[in-house]
C-alpha positions in Angstrom: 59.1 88.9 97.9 62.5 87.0 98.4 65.7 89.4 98.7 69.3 89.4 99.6 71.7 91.6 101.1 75.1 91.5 103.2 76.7 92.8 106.5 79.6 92.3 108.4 79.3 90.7 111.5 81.6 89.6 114.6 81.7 86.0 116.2 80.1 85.9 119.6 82.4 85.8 122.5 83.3 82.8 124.4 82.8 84.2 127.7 79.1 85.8 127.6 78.6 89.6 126.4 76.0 91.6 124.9 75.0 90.9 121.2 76.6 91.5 118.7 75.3 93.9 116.2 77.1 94.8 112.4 77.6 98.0 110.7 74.9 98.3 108.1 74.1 100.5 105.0 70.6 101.2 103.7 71.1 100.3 99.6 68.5 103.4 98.7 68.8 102.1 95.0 66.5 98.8 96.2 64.0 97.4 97.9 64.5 97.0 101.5 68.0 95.6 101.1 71.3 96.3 102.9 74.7 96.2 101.4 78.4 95.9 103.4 81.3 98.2 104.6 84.4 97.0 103.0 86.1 94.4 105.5 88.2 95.4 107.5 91.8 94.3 107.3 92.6 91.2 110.0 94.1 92.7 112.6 96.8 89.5 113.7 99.5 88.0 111.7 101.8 84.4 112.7 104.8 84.8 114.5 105.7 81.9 112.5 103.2 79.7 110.2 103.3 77.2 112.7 103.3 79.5 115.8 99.8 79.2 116.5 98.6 82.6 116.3 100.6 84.0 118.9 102.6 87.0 119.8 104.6 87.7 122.1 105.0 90.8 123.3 108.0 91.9 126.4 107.6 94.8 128.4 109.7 96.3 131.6 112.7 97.9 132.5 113.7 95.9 129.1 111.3 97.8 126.9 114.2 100.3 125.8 117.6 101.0 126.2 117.5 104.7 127.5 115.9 103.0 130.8 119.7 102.2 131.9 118.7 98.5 131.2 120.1 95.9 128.3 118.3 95.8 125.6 117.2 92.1 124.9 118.3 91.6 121.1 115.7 90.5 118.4 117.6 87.7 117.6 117.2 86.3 121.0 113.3 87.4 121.0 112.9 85.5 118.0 114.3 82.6 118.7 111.9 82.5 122.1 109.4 82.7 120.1 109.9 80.1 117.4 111.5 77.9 120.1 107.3 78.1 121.8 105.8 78.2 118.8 107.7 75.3 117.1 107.2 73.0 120.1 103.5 73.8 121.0 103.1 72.9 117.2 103.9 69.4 117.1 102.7 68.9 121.0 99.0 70.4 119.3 99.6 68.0 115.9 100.6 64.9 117.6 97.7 64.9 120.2 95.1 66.3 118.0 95.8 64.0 115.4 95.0 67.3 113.0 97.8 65.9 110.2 96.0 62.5 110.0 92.8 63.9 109.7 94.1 66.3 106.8 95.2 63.6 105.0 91.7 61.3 105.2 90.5 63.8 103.4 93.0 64.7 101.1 92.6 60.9 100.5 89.2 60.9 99.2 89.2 64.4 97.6 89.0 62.8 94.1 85.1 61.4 94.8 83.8 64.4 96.8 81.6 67.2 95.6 81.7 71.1 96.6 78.2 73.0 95.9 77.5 76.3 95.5 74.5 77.2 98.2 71.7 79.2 96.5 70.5 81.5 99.7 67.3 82.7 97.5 66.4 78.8 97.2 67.3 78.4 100.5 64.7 80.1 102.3 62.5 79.7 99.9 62.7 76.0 100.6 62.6 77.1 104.1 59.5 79.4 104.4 57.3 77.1 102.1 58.2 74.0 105.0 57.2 76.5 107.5 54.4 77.6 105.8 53.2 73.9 105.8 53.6 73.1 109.2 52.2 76.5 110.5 48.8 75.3 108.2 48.7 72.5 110.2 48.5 74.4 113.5 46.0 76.7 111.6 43.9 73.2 110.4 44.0 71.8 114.3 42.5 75.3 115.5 39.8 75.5 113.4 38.3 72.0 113.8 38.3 73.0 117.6 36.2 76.5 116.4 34.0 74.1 114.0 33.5 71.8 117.2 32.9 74.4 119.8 30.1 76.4 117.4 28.7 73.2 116.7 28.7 71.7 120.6 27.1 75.2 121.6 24.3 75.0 118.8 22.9 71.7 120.0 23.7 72.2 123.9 20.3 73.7 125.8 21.4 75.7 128.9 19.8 73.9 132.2 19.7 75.9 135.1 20.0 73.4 137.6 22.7 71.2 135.7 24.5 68.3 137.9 28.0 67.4 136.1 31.3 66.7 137.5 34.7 67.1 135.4 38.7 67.4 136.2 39.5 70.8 137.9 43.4 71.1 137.1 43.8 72.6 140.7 41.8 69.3 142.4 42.6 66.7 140.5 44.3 63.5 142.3 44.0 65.7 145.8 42.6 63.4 148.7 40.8 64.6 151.6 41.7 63.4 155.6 40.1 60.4 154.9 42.0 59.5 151.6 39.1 59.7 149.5 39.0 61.6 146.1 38.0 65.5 146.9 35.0 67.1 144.8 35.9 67.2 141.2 39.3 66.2 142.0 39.2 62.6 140.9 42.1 60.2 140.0 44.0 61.8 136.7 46.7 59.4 135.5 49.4 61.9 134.9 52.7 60.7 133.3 56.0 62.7 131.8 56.0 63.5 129.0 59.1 64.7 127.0 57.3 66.5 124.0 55.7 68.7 126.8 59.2 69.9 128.6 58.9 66.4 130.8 55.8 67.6 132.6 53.3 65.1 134.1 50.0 65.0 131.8 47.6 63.0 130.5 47.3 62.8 126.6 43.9 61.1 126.6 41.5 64.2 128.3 41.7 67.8 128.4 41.5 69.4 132.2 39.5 72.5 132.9 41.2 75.5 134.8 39.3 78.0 136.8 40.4 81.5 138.5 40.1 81.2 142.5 37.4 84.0 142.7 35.2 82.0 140.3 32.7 79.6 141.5 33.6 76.0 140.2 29.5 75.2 140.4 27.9 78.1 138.8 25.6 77.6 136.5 27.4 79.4 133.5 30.8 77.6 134.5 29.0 74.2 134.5 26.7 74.4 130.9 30.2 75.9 129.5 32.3 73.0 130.4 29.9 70.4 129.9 29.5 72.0 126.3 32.9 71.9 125.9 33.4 68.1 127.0 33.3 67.4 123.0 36.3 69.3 122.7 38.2 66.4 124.0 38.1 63.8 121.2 38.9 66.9 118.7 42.4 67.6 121.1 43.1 64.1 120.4 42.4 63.9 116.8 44.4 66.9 116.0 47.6 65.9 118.5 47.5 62.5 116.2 47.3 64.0 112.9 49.8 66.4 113.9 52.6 65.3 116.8 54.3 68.4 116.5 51.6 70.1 118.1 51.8 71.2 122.0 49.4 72.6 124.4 45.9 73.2 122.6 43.0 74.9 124.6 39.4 77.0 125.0 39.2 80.0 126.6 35.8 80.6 127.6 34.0 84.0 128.2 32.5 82.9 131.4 35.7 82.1 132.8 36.8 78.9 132.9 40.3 77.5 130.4 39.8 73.7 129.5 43.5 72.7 128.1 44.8 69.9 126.2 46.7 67.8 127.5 45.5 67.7 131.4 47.7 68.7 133.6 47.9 69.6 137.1 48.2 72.8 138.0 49.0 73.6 141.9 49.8 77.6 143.6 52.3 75.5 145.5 54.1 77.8 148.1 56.7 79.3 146.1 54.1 80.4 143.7 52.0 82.2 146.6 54.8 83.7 148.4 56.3 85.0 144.9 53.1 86.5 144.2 52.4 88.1 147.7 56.0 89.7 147.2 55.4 91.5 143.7 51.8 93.2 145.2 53.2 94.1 148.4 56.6 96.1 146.4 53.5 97.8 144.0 53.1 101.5 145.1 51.3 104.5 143.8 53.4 107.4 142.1 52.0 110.3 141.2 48.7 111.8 139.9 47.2 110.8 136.7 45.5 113.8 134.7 42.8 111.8 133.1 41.5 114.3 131.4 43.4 115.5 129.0 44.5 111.8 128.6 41.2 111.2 127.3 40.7 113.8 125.3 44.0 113.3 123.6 43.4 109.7 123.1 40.0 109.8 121.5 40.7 112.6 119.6 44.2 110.4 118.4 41.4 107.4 117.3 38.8 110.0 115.4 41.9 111.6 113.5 42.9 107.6 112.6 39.2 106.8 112.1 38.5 109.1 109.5 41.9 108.8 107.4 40.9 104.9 107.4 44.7 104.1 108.9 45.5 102.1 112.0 44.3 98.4 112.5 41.1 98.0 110.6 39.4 96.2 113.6 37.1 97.3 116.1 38.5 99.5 118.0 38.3 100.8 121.9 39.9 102.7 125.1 39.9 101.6 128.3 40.6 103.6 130.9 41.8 101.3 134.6 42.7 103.4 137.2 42.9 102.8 141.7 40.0 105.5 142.3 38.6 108.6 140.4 41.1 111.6 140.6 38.6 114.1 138.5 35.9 114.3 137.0 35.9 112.8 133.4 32.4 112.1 132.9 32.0 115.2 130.3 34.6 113.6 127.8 32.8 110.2 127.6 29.8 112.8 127.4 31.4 114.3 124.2 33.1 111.2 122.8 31.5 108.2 123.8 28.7 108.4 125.7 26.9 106.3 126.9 30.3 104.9 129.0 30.7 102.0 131.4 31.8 102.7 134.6 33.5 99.8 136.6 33.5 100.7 140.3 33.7 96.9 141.8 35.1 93.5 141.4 31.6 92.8 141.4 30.7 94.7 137.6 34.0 93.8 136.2 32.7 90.4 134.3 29.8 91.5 134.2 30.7 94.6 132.1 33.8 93.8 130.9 32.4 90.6 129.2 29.1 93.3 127.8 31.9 95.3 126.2 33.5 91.9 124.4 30.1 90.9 122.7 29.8 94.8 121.5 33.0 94.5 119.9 32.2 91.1 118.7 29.0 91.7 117.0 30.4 92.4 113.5 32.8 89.7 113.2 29.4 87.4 114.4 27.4 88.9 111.8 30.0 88.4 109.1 31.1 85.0 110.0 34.6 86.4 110.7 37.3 84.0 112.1 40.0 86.0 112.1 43.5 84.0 113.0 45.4 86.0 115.2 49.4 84.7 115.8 50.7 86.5 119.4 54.9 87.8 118.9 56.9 85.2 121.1 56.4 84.7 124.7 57.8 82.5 127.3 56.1 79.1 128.2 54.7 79.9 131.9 54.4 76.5 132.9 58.2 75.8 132.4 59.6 79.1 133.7 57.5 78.0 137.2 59.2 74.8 137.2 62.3 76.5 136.5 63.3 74.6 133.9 66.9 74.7 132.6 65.8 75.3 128.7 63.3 77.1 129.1 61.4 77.6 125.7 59.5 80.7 123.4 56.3 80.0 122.0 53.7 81.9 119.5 50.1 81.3 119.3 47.8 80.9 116.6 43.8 81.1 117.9 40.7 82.4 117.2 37.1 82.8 118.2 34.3 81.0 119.1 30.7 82.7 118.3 27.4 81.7 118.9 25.6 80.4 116.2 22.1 79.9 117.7 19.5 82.0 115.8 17.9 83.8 119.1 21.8 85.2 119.8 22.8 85.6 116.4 22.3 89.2 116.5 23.6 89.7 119.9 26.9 88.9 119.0 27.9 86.4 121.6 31.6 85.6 122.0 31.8 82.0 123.2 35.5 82.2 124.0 39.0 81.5 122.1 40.6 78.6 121.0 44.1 78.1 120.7 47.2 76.3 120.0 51.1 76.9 121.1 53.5 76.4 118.6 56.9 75.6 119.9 59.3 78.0 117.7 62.2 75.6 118.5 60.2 73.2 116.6 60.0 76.1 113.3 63.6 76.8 113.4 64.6 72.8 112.8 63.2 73.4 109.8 65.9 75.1 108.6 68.5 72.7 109.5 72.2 73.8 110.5 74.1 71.6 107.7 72.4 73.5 105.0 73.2 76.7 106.5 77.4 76.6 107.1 79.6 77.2 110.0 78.7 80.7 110.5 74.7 81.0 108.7 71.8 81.1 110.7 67.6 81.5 110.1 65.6 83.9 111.8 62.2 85.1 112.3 60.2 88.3 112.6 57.1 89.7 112.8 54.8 92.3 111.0 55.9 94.6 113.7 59.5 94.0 113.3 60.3 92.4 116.3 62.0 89.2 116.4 60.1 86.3 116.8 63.5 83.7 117.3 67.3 84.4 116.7 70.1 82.7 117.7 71.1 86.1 119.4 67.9 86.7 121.3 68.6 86.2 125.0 65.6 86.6 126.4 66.9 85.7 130.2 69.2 87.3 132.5 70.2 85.5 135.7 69.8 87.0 138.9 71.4 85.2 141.5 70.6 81.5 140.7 67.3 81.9 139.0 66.6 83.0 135.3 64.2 85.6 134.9 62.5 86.9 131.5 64.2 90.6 130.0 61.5 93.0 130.4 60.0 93.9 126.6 62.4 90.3 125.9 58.9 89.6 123.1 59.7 93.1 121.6 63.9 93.7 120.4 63.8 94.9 117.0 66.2 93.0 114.6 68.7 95.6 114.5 69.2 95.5 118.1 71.1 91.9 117.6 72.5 92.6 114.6 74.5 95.6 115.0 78.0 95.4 116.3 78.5 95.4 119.8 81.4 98.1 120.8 82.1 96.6 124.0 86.3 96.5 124.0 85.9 93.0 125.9 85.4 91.1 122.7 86.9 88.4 120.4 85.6 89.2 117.0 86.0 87.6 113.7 85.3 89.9 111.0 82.8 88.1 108.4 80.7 89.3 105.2 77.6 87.7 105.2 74.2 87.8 102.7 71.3 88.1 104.1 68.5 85.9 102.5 64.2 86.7 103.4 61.1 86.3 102.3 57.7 85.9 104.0 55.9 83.1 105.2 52.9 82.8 103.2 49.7 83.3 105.4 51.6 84.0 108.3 52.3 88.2 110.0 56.2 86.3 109.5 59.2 86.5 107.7 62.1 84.5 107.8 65.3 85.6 107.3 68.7 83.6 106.2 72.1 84.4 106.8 74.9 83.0 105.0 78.7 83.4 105.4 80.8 84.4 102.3 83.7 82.0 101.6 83.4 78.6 102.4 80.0 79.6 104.2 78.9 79.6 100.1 79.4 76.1 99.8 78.8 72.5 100.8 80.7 69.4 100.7 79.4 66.3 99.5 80.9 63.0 99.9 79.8 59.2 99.6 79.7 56.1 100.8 78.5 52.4 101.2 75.9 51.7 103.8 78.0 49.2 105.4 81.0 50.2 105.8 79.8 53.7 107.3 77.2 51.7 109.6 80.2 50.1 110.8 82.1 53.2 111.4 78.9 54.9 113.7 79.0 52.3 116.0 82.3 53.2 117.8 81.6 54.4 121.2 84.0 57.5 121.4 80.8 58.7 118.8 78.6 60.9 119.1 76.0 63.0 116.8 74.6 66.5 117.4 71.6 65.9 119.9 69.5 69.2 118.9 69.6 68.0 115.1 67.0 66.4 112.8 68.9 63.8 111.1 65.3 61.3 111.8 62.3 62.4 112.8 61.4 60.7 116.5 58.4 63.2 117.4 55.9 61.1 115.7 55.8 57.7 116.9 55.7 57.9 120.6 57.8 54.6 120.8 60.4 57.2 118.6 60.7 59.9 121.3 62.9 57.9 123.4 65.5 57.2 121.0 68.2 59.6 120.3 69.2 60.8 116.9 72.5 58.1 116.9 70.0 55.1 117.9 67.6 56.4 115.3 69.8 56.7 112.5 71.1 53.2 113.1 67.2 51.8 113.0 66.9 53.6 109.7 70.3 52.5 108.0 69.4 48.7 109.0 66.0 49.2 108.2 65.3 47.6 111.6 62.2 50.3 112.3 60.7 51.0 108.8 58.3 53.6 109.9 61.3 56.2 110.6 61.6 59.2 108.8 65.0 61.0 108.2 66.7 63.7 106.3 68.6 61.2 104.0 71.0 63.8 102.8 72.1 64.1 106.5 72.4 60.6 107.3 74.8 60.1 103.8 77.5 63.1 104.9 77.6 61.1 108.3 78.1 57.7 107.1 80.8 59.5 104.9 82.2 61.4 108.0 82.4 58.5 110.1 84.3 56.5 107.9 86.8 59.3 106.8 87.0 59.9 110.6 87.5 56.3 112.1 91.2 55.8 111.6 91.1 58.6 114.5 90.0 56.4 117.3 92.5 54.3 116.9 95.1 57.1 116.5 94.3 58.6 120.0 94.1 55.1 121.3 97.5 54.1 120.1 99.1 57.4 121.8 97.3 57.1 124.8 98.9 53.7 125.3 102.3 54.5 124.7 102.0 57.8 126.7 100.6 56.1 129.5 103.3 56.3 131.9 104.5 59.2 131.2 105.9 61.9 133.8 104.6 64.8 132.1 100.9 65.4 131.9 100.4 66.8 128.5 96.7 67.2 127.5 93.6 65.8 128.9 91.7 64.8 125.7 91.4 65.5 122.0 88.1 66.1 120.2 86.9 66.5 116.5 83.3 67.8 114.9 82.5 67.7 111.2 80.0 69.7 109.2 77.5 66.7 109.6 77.5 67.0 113.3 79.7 63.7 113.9 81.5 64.3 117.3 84.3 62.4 118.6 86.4 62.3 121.8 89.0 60.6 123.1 90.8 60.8 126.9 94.1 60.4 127.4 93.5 60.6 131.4 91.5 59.3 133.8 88.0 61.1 133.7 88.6 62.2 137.3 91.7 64.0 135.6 90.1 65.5 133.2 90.7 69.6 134.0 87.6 71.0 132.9 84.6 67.8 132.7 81.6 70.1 131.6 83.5 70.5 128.3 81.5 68.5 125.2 79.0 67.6 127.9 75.4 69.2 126.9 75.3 71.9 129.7 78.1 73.5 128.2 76.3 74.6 125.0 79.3 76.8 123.7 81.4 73.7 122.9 78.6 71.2 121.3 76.5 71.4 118.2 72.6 72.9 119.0 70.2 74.1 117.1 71.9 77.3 116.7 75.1 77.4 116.3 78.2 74.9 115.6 80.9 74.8 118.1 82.7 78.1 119.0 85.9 76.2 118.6 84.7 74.8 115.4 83.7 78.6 114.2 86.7 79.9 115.1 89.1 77.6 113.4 87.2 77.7 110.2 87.7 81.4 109.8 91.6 80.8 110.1 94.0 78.6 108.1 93.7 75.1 108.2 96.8 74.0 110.4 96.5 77.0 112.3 95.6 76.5 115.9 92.9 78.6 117.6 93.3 79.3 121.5 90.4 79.9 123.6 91.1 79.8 127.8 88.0 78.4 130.0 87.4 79.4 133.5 86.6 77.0 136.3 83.7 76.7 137.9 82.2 75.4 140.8 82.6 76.5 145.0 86.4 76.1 144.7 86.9 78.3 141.7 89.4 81.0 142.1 87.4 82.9 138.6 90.8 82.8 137.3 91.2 80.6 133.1 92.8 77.3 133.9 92.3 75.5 131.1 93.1 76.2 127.3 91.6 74.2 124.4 93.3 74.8 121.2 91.7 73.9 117.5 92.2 74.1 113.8 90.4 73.3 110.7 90.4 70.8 108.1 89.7 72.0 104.9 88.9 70.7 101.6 89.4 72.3 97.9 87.7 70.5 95.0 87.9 72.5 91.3 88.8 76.0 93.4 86.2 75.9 96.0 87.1 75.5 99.0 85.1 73.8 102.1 85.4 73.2 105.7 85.2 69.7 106.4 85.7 69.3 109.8 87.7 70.7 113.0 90.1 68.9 115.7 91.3 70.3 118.9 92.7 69.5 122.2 92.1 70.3 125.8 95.5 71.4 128.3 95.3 72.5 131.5 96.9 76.4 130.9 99.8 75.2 134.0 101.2 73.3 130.6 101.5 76.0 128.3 103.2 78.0 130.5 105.6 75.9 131.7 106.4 75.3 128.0 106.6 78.8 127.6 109.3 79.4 130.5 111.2 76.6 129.0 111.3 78.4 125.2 112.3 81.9 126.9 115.9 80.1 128.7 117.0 79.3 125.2 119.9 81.8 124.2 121.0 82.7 120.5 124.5 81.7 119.4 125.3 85.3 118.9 124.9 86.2 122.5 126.3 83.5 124.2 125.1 82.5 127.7 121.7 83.6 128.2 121.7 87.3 130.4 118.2 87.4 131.2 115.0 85.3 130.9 111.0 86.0 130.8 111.8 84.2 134.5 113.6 87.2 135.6 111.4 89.6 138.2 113.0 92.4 136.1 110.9 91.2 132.9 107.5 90.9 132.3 107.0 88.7 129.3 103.2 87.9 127.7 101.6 85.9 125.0 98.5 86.9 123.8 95.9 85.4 121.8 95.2 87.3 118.0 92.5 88.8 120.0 94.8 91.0 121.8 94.2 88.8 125.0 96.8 87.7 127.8 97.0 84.0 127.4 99.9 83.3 129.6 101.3 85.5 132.2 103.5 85.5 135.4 100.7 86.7 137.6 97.8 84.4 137.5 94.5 86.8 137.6 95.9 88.5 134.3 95.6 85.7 131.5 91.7 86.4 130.1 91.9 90.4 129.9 93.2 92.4 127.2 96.8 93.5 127.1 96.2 96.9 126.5 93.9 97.2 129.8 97.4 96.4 131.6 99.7 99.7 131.9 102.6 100.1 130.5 105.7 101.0 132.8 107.0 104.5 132.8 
């Protein structure tokens, strides 16, 4: 089923919060569907059209008259404030170049298109590519099952088997003497940036064993030598299908042989990390097994009989430190015979007696059930505390014996499996089809998320990231909801909420449109040539975590980046590229209706050269295509805030998820109207106090009543700027009142402005510009 519905929801904070969650109502007249609160009304208005969105606000011993003070006239309060806003107005148009860019478009508004975006197409276009790829995955696993059975049938177990293979703990590891160490031969390992940049080898598989396992046991031996044929099958798959990552078998005896090899080391950290969770576990308290037991096996009859629950085999496991009581009589009554584990000696032993039991039916049966996990976090990178650290699912399923003598034993060979990278799913619903404020998102059966762009599934204590406990289980309405935290800058949209399932899969995806100019998309044209031209300026850039070409196939692709590979494909220079040619047309179009800018900021940064007065640092521009450009009008070392537009600071640049926050704000405000948002320092000098203000607006396009964002422009300023222009608008005086009594200056007065937000953007005292005005009390 494919449905739609609408919410209100709030624009994320720049500085970081909780999620932000909308005010929903169920629609009880449909299926499943929600439908939205009346929006509220906006909460700001202009001081003046061209006044930024700013108010300005006095308080003091000037507040009111009956205080014994002058009251400041209105006149002179007004002219303050269209003196400020008048003059940051032209400073923010002449640097930003925002008038120029208006008018490129403007100038071609007679050969663009606006479309309507269907959101029930949308995601159906969506899930079926998802669909598609997550077959593949489906495909590679089950020519490893088909391989494994078939390795197993025509492999005759030898007791006394000799074989030596690549231990992922041994491999490459020398002894004193420099020479290779017992199944640790030489492994070429190299980095690899489809697997996160970590050294493997795509050409072998590596076998992993626990440490209380012996490497030359009999069982561990047949089963990896069996599972040698696994290798060529890892290969064949990883070229049929280079979206693929980490595919393995899981074998009952104990052993994990995964593809690619990699090295796997407890280095120190790992050991002492380890040794520090088991020494903080203590006991708490008694467990009364009893009645535990009876309640729970009397919980699975009672599901057992109505036919409800999973329709699986089904069991309960009872783990415990020591025997507290004396349970035997309810295994006696419910489940007798029972297996008692006592020692670390019975546990594979039993344990692995117990899996066959359960297994036996699916044997029989010829069941290969495909199991998909909910999101987890990739192990391997959060060890090597990687920066971006990624959420995977798994698709895998079983391996059975097919040997006539074991048939009807049931034996459970082990599980195969293969990751599936949901960063990789979610560029299937690309960001240009989607709008300034739209989004995809997945769920599960269960109704937990499987990837949002709200789903922070880290939290940083001290300088590491660690994983949210239960991060694999938030329920959808948890980050869609609105957050009431009073710390918040909030935009107040209506969006429609698009979903549908993916076919063959326990997901669903979901798609979230904007209304307004979130319902449509611009379309513009142009020659090859002259936009080819136009994408090789260097103050150019194009949104890294986009698919405008497709680089993950062709290894001699992955090292290109998504400019490089566009070019290739427009000059037809690497014919075996694949790219998203709708894409690649709305950037030539962008860069040639954006070019006249470089030489704009060029031209001013000449002539304001040698200049007293530093004004801003740079000015910057995005379009809906994901075209970026940047120009300095200072000396890089000058710049006040360097991590801006640079890929660590993910708020500012286009990613997979999101557009720039100062390219979602603007777009949700006039065109012409500028958009403040104050950045704090960073780094071991940082006083945590804002010092630097970027400031944007939005260039919009109408075509036969519709209306379209094209593209945002801003600046950056260090905030000592605004406020000196500020002090400078409050000494004006009115010609009514003569000289000027008093000014925001004075120690008598304290005068703000404040962002529409309700946010101090420039104050006397220097900690207050960041919080919200009303948190500040008001003089008595």
């Amino acid at each position: 089923m494919v449905c739609g519905c609408s919410a209100l929801l709030p624009l994320p904070n720049p500085r970081p919060t909780m999620p932000a969650t909308p005010n929903f109502h169920a629609n009880l007249s449909s299926t499943s569907c929600w439908i939205p609160r009346q929006p509220m009304p906006v909460a700001w208005a202009f001081v003046q059209k061209t006044s930024a969105l700013l108010w300005l606000l006095l308080l003091g011993t000037s507040l009111s008259p009956t205080w014994g003070q002058p009251k400041i006239p209105l006149e002179t309060v007004k002219l303050w404030a269209d003196t400020f806003g008048g003059d940051l107005y032209n400073t923010l148009t002449k640097y930003s170049g925002s008038l120029l860019l208006q008018k490129k478009y403007k100038d071609v508004e007679s050969s663009l298109k606006i479309e309507e975006v269907d959101g029930l197409e949308l995601v159906r276009k969506f899930s079926e590519d998802m669909e598609n790829m997550l077959r593949r995955k489906v495909e590679a696993v089950q020519n490893l099952v088909e391989a494994a059975e078939e390795a197993d049938l025509n492999h005759e177990f030898n007791e006394s088997l000799v074989f030596d293979y690549y231990n992922s703990v041994l491999i490459n590891e020398r002894d004193e003497k420099g020479n290779f160490v017992e199944l640790g031969a030489e492994f070429l390992l190299e980095s690899n940036a489809h697997f996160s940049n970590l050294p493997v080898n795509t050409s072998i598989s590596s076998v992993q064993l626990p440490t209380n396992v012996y490497n030359k046991d009999p069982d561990i031996l047949n089963g990896v030598y069996m599972s040698e044929a696994l290798n060529a099958v890892f290969v064949e798959n990883f070229q049929r299908d280079p979206t693929l990552t980490w595919q393995y078998f899981g074998s009952a005896t104990g052993f994990f042989r995964i593809y690619p090899g990699i090295l796997v080391q407890a280095d120190r950290d790992n050991r002492e990390h380890f040794k520090l969770l088991v020494e903080e576990l203590m006991v708490k308290g008694v467990g009364i097994v009893d009645q535990a037991l009876r309640e729970a096996f009397q919980i699975l009859k009672q599901f057992q009989e109505a036919k409800q629950g999973s329709l699986c085999n089904q069991a309960i496991m009872l783990i415990s430190d020591g025997a507290v009581e004396d349970y035997e009589p309810v295994f006696e009554k419910y489940n007798w015979p029972d297996c008692k584990i006592s020692t670390l000696a019975d546990t594979q032993e039993n344990v692995m007696e117990y899996l066959h039991v359960l297994s036996r039916p699916m044997v029989i049966n010829h069941d290969h059930d495909i199991i998909w996990t909910e999101a987890y976090m990739d192990s391997k990178l959060l060890s090597s505390q990687a920066q971006s650290l990624m959420l995977l699912t798994t698709v895998a399923m079983p391996v059975f014996s097919k040997k006539n003598e074991t048939r009807s034993h049931g034996i459970l060979l082990g599980v195969v499996g293969s990751d599936v990278a949901l960063r990789e799913l979610m560029k299937l619903a690309p960001r240009y089809k989607l709008g300034v404020h739209g989004y995809a998102f997945l769920n599960t059966n269960n109704g937990y998320i499987l990837s949002h762009p709200d789903l922070r599934p880290l939290y940083r204590e001290g300088k590491k990231l660690k994983p949210k406990p239960n991060y694999n289980s938030v329920d959808l309405s948890e980050v869609e909801w609105e957050d009431q935290a009073e710390s918040k800058r909030v935009l107040f949209l209506t969006n429609d909420y698009f979903f549908t399932d993916i076919s063959d899969t326990p997901f669903s995806l979901g798609v979230v449109l904007s209304r307004g100019h979130g319902e449509y998309i611009l379309l513009g044209n142009t020659s090859v040539e002259e936009g080819l031209h136009d994408l090789l300026h260097p103050d150019l850039a194009l949104a890294s975590d986009w698919i405008y070409c497709i680089t993950d196939i062709d290894p001699d692709h992955r090292k290109l980046s998504q400019l490089e590979a566009v070019i290739r494909f427009l000059t037809r220079e690497d014919p075996d590229l694949e790219c998203d040619e709708e894409l690649v047309r709305e950037v030539l179009f962008d860069a040639v209706v954006t070019a006249p800018m470089e030489a704009y900021w060029t031209a001013l940064a000449l002539n304001i050269s040698e200049e007293a007065e530093q004004v801003v640092d740079m000015a910057f521009l995005g379009t809906r295509a994901g075209l970026l450009r940047s120009s300095l009008f200072v000396g890089s070392e000058k710049v006040s805030d360097r991590k801006f537009l640079t890929p660590e600071d993910q708020a500012s640049v286009f990613t997979l998820d999101s557009f720039p926050l100062w390219y979602r704000q603007a777009s949700e405000h006039p065109a012409g109207s500028f958009v403040f948002n104050l950045r704090w320092a960073e780094g071991p000098e940082s006083t945590g106090e804002p010092t630097v203000v970027t400031a944007s607006t939005a260039v919009a396009v109408t075509v036969d009543k519709k209306t379209a964002i094209a593209a945002a422009v801003g600046v950056q300023m260090k905030l000592e700027f605004l406020q000196r222009k500020f002090w400078a608008a409050t000494r004006q005086c009115s010609t009514v009142d003569g000289l000027c009594t008093q000014s925001c200056e004075d120690s008598d007065l304290d005068c703000f402005v404040i962002d529409n937000n309700g946010f101090i953007l420039i104050s006397k005292r220097s900690h207050e510009p960041g919080i919200k005005l009303r948190k500040k009390p008001i003089p008595t």
